[in-house]
Backbone as JSON Lines, residues from 0, in Angstrom:
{"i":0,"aa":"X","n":[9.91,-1.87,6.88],"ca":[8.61,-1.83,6.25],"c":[8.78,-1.26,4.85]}
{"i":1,"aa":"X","n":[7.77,-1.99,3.98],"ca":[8.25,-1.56,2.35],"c":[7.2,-1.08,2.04]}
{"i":2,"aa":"X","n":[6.87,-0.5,0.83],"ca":[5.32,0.04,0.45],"c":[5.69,0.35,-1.09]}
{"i":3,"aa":"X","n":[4.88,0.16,-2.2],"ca":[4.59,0.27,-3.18],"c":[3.63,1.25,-3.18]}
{"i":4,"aa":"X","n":[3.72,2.18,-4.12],"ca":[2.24,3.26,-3.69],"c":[2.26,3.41,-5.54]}
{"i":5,"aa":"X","n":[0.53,3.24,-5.94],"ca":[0.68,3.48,-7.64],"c":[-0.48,4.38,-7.44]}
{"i":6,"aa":"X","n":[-0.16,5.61,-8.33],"ca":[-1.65,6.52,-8.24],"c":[-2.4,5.99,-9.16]}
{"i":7,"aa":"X","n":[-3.66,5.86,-9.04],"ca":[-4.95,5.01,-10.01],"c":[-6.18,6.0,-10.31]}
{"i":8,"aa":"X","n":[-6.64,5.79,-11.61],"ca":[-7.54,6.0,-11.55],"c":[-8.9,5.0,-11.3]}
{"i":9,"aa":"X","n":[-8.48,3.91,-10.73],"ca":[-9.41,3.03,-10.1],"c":[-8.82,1.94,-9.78]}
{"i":10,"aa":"X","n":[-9.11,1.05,-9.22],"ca":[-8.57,0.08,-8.44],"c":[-9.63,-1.36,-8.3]}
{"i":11,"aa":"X","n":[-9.75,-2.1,-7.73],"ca":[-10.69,-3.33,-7.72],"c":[-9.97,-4.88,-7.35]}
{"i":12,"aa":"X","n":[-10.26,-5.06,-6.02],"ca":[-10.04,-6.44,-5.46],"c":[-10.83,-7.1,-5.86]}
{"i":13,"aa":"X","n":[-10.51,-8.47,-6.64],"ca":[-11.28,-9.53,-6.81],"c":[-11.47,-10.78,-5.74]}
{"i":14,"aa":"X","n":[-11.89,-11.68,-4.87],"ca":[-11.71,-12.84,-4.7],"c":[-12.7,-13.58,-4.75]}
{"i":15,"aa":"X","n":[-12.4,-14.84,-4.36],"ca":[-13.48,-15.81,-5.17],"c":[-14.44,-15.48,-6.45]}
{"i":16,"aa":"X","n":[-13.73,-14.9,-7.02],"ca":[-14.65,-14.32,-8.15],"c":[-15.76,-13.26,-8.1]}
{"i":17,"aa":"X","n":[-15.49,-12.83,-6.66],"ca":[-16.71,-11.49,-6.33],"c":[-16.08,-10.12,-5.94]}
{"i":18,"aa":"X","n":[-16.24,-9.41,-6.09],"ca":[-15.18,-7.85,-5.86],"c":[-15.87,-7.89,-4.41]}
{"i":19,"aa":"X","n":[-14.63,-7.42,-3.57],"ca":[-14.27,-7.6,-2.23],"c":[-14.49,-6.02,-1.81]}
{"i":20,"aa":"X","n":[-13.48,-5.12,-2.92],"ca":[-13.36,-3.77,-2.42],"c":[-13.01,-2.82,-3.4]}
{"i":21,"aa":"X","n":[-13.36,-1.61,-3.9],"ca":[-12.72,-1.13,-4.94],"c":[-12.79,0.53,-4.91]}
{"i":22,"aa":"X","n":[-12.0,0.76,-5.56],"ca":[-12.3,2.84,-5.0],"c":[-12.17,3.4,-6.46]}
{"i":23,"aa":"X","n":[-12.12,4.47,-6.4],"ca":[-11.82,5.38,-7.72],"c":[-10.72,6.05,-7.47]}
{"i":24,"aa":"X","n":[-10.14,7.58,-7.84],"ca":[-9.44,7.8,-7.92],"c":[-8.61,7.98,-6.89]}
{"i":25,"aa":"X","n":[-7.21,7.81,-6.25],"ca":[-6.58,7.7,-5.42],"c":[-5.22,6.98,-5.55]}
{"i":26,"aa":"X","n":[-4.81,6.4,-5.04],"ca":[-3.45,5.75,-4.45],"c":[-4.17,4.15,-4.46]}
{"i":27,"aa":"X","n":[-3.18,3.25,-4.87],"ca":[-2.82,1.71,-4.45],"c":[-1.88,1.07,-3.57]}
{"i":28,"aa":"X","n":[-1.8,0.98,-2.46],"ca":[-0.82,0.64,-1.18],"c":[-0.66,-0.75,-1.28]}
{"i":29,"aa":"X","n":[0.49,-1.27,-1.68],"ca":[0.85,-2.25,-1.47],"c":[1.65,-2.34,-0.37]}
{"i":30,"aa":"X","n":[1.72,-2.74,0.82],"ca":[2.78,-3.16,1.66],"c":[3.03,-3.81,2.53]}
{"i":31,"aa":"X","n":[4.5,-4.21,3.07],"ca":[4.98,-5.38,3.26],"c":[5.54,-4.95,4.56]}
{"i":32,"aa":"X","n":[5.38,-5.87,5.33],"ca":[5.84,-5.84,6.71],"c":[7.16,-7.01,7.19]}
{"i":33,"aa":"X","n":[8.33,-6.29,7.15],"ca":[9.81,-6.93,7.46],"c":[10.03,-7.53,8.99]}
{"i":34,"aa":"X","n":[11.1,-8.59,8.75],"ca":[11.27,-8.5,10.37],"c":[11.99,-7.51,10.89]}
{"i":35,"aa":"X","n":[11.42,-7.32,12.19],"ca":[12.19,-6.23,13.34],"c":[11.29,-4.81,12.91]}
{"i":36,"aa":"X","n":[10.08,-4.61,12.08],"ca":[9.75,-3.74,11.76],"c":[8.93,-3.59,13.15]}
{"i":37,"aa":"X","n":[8.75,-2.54,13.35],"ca":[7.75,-1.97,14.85],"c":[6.81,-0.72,14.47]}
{"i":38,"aa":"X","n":[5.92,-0.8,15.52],"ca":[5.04,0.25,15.08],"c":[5.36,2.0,14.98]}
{"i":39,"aa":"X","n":[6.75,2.04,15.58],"ca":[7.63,3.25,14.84],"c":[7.18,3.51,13.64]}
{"i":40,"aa":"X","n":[7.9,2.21,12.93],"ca":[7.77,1.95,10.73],"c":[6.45,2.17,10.87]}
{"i":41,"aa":"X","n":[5.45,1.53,11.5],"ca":[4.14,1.65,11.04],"c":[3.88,3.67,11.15]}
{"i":42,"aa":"X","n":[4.13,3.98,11.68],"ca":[3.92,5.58,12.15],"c":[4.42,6.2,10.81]}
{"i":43,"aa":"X","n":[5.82,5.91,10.66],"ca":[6.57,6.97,9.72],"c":[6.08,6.38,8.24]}
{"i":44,"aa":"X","n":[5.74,5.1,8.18],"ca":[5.02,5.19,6.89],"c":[4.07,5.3,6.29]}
{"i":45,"aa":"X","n":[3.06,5.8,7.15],"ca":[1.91,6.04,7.38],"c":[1.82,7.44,7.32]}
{"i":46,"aa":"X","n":[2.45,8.24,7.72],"ca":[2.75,9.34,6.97],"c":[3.61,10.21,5.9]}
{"i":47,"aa":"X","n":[4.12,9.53,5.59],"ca":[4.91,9.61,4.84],"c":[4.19,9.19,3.23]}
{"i":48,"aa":"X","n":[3.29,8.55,3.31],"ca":[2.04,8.06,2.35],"c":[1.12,8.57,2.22]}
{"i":49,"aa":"X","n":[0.6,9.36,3.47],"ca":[-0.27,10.5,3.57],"c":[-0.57,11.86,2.78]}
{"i":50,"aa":"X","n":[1.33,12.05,3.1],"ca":[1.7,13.34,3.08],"c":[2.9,13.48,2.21]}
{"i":51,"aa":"X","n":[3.14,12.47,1.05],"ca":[3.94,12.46,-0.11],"c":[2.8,13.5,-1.32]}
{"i":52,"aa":"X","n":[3.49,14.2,-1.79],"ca":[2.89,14.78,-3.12],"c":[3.05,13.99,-4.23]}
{"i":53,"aa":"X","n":[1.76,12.76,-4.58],"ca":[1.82,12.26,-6.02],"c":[0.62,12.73,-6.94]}
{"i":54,"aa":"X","n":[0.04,13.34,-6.37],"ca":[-1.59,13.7,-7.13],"c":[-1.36,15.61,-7.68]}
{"i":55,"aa":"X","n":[-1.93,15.18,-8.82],"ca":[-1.9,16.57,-9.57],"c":[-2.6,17.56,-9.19]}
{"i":56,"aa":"X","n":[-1.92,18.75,-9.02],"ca":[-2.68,19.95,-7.95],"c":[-3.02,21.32,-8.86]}
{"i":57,"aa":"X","n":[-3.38,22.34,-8.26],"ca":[-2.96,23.54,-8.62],"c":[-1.59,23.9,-9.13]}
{"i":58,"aa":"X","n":[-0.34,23.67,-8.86],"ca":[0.65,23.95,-8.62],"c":[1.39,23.13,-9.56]}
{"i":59,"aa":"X","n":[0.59,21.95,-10.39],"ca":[0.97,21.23,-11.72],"c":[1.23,19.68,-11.16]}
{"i":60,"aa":"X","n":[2.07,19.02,-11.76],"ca":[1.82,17.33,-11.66],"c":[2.86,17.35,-9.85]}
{"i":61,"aa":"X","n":[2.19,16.24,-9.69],"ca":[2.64,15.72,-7.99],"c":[2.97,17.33,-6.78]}
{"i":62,"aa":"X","n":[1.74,17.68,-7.02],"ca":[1.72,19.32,-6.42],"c":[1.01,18.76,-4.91]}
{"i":63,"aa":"X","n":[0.06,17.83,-5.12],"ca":[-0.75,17.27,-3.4],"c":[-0.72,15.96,-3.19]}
{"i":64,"aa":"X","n":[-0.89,16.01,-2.17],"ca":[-1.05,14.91,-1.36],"c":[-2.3,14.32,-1.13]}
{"i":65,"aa":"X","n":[-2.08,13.13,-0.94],"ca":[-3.29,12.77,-0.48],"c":[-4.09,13.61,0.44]}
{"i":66,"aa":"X","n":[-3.37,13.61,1.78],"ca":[-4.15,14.19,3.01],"c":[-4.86,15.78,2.2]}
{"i":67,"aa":"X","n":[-4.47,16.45,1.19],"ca":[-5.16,17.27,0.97],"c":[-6.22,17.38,-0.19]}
{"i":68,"aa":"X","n":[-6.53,15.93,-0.16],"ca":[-7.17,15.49,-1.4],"c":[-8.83,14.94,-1.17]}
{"i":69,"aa":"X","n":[-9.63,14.75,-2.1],"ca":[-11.09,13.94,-1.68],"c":[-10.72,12.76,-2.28]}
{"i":70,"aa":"X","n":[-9.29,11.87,-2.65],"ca":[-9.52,11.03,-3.42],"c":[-9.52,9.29,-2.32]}
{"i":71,"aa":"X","n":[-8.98,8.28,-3.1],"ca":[-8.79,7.27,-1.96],"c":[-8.28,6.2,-1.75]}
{"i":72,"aa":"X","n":[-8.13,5.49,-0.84],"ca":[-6.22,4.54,-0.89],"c":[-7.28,2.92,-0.96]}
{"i":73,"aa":"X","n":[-6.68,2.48,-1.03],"ca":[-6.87,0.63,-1.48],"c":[-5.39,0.13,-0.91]}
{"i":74,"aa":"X","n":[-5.58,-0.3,0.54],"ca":[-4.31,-0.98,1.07],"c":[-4.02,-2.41,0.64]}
{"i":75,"aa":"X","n":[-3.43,-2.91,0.39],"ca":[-3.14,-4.39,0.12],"c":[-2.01,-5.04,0.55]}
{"i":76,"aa":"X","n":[-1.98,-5.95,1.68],"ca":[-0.73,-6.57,2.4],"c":[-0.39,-7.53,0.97]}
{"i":77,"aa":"X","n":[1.63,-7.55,0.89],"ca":[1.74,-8.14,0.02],"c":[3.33,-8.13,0.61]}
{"i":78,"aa":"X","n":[3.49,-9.73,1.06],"ca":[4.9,-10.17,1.48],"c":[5.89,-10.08,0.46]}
{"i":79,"aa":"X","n":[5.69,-10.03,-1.1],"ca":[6.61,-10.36,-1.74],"c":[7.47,-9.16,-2.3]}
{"i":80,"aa":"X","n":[7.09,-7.88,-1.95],"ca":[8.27,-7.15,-1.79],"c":[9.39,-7.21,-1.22]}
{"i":81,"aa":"X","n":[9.04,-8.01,-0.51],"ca":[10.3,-7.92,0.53],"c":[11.31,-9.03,-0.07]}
{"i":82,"aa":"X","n":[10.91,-9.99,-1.15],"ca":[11.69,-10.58,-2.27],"c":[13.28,-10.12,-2.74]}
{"i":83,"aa":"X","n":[13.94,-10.86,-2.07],"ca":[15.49,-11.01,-2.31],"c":[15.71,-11.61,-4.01]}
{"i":84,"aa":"X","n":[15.59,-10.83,-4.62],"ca":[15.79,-11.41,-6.19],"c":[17.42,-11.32,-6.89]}
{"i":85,"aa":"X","n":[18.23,-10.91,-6.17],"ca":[19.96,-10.77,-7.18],"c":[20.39,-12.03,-6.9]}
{"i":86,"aa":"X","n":[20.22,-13.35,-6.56],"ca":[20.73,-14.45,-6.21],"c":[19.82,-15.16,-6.74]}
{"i":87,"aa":"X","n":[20.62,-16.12,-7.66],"ca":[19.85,-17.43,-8.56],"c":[18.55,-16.83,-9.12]}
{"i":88,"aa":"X","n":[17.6,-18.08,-9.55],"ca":[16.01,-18.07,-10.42],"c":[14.87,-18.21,-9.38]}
{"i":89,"aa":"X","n":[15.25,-18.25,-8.28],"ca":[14.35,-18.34,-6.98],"c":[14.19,-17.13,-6.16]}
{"i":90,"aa":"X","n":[13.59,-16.36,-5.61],"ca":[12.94,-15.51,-4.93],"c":[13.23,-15.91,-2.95]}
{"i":91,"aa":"X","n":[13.75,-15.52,-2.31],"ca":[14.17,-15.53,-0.87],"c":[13.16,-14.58,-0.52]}
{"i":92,"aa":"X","n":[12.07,-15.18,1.04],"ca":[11.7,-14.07,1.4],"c":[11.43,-13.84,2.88]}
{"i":93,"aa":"X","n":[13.43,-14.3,3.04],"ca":[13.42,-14.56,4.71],"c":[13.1,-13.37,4.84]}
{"i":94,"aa":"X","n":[13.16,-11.82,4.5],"ca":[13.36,-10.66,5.44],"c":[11.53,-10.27,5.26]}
{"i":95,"aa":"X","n":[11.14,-10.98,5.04],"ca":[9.76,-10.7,5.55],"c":[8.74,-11.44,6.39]}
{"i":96,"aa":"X","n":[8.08,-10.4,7.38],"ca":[8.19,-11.17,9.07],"c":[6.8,-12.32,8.68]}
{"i":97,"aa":"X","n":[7.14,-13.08,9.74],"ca":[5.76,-14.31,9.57],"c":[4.64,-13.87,9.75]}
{"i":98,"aa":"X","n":[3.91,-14.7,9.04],"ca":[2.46,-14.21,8.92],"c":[1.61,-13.72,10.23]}
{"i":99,"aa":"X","n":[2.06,-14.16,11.45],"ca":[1.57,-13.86,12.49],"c":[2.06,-12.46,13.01]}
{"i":100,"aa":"X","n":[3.1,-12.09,12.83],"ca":[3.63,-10.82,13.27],"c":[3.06,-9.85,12.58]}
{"i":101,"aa":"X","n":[3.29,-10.25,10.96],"ca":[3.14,-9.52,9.78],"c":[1.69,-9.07,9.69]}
{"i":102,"aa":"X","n":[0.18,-9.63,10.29],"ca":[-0.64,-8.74,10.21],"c":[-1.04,-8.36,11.0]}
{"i":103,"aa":"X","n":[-0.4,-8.15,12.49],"ca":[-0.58,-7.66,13.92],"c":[0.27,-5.8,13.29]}
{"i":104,"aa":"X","n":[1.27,-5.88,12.44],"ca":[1.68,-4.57,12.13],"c":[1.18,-4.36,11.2]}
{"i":105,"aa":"X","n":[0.43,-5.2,10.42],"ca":[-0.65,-4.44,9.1],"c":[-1.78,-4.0,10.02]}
{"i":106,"aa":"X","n":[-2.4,-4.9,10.78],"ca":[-3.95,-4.03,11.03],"c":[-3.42,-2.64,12.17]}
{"i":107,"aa":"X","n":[-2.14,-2.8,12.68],"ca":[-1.92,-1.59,12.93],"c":[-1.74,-0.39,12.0]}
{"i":108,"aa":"X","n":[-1.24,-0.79,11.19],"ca":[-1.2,0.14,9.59],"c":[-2.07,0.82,9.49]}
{"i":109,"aa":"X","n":[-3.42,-0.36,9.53],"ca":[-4.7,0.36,9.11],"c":[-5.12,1.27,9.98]}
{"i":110,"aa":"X","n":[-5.42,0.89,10.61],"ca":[-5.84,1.7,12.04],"c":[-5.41,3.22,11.8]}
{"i":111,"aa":"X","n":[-3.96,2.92,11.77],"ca":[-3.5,4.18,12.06],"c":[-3.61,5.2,10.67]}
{"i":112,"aa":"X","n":[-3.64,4.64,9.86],"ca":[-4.03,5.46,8.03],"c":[-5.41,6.09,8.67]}
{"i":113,"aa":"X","n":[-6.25,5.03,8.82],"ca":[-7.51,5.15,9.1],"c":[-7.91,6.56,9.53]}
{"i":114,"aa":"X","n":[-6.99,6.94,11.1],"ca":[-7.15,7.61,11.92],"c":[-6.92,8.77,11.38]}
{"i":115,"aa":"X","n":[-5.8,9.21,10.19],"ca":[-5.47,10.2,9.67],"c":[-5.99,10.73,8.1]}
{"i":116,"aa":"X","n":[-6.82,9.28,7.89],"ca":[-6.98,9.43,6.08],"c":[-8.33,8.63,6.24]}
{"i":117,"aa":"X","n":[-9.75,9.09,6.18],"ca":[-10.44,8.24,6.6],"c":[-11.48,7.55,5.2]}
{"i":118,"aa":"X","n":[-10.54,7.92,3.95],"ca":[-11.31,6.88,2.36],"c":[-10.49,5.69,2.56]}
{"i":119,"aa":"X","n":[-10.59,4.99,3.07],"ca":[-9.83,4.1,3.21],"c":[-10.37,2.64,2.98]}
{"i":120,"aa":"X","n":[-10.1,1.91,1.56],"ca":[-10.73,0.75,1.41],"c":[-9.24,-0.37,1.24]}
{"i":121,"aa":"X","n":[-9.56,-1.82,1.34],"ca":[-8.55,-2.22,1.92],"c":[-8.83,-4.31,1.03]}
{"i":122,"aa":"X","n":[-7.55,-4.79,0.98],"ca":[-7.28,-5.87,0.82],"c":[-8.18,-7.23,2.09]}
{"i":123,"aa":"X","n":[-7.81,-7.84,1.89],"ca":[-8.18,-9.02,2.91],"c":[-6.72,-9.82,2.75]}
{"i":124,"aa":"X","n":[-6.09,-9.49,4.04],"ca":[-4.42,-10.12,4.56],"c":[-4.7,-11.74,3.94]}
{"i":125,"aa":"X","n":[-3.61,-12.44,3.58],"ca":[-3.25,-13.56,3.34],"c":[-4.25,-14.08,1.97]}
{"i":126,"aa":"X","n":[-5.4,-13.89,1.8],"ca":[-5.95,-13.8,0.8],"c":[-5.31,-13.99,-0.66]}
{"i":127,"aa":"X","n":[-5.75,-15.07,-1.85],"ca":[-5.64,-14.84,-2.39],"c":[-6.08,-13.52,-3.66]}
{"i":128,"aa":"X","n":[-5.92,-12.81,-4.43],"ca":[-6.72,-11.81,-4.59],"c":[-6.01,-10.74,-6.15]}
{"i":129,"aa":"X","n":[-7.55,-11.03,-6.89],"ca":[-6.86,-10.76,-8.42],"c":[-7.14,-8.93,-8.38]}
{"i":130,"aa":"X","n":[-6.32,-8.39,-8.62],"ca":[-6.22,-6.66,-8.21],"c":[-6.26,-5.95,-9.99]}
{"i":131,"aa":"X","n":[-7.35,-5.62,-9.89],"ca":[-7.49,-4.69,-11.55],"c":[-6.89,-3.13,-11.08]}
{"i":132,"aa":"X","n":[-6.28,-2.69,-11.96],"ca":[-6.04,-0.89,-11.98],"c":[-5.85,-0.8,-12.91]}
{"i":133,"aa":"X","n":[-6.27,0.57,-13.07],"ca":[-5.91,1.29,-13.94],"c":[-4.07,2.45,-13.48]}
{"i":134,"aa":"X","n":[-3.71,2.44,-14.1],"ca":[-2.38,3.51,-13.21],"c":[-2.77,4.65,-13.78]}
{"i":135,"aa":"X","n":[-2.45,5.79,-13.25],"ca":[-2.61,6.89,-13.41],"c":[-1.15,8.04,-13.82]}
{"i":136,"aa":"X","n":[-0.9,8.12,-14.84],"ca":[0.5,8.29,-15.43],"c":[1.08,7.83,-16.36]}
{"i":137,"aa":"X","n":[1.54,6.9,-16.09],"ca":[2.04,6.13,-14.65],"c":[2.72,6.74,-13.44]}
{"i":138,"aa":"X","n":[2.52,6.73,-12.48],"ca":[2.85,7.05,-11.19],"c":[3.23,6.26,-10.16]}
{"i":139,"aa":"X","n":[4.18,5.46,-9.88],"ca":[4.56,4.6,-8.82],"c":[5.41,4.86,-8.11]}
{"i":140,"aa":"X","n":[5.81,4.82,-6.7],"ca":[6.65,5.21,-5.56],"c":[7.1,4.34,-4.82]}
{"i":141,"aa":"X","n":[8.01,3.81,-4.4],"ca":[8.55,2.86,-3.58],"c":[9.26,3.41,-2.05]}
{"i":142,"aa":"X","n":[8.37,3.09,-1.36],"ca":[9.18,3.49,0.1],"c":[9.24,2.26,0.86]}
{"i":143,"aa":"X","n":[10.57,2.88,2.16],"ca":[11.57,2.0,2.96],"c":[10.98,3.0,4.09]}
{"i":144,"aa":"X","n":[10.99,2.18,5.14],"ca":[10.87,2.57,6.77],"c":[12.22,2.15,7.4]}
């Protein structure tokens, strides 16, 4: 399981030309669900996103975490991390699981963020979908399950 995490000061799903979902300040979750990933990955990255320090605290820059924060996440399933790019002008994206697997362990994702982080606004899976932010920093994080 892969995850892109960008801290924002706002965020905004577009589709069909109508905003779908959008938050203010918080985190942008992009992530991608691999094959052989299980709801283990879904667990450990789910906290691990929670409970990473990227938000500016008392204690100076990337001092809190979300979980100790009022701010809020914008999940967005997005297969193409999982993009094999060091070989040729084409993009490979066998190691990311089929669409059928792939959002049986996203809406588990959610669920389980949900359960522990409850600002939680969110993408529409398979969807096409034009994503405005602002970044905050810049601040971006890349995690592996």
């Amino acid at each position: 399981m892969l995850a892109t995490v960008q801290r924002v000061s706002s965020a905004k799903i577009i589709i069909d030309n109508q905003t779908f979902s959008s938050i203010e300040r918080g985190y942008l979750v992009f992530v991608c669900i691999e094959v052989n990933d299980s709801f283990e990955q879904v667990k450990e990255m789910t906290d691990k996103i929670i409970n990473f320090r990227m938000l500016d605290g008392p204690k100076g820059i990337t001092s809190r975490s979300l979980k100790d924060s009022n701010e809020e996440a914008l999940i967005v399933s997005q297969f193409t991390l999982a993009a094999i790019t060091n070989k040729g002008t084409k993009p490979s994206f066998h190691k990311a699981a089929k669409p059928d697997e792939a959002k049986l362990l996203y809406d588990k994702f959610l669920i389980e963020f949900k359960s522990l982080f409850p600002k939680v606004k969110e993408g529409k899976f398979g969807a096409f979908m034009e994503i405005n932010l602002v970044n905050n920093g810049p601040v971006t994080f890349n995690f592996k399950t």
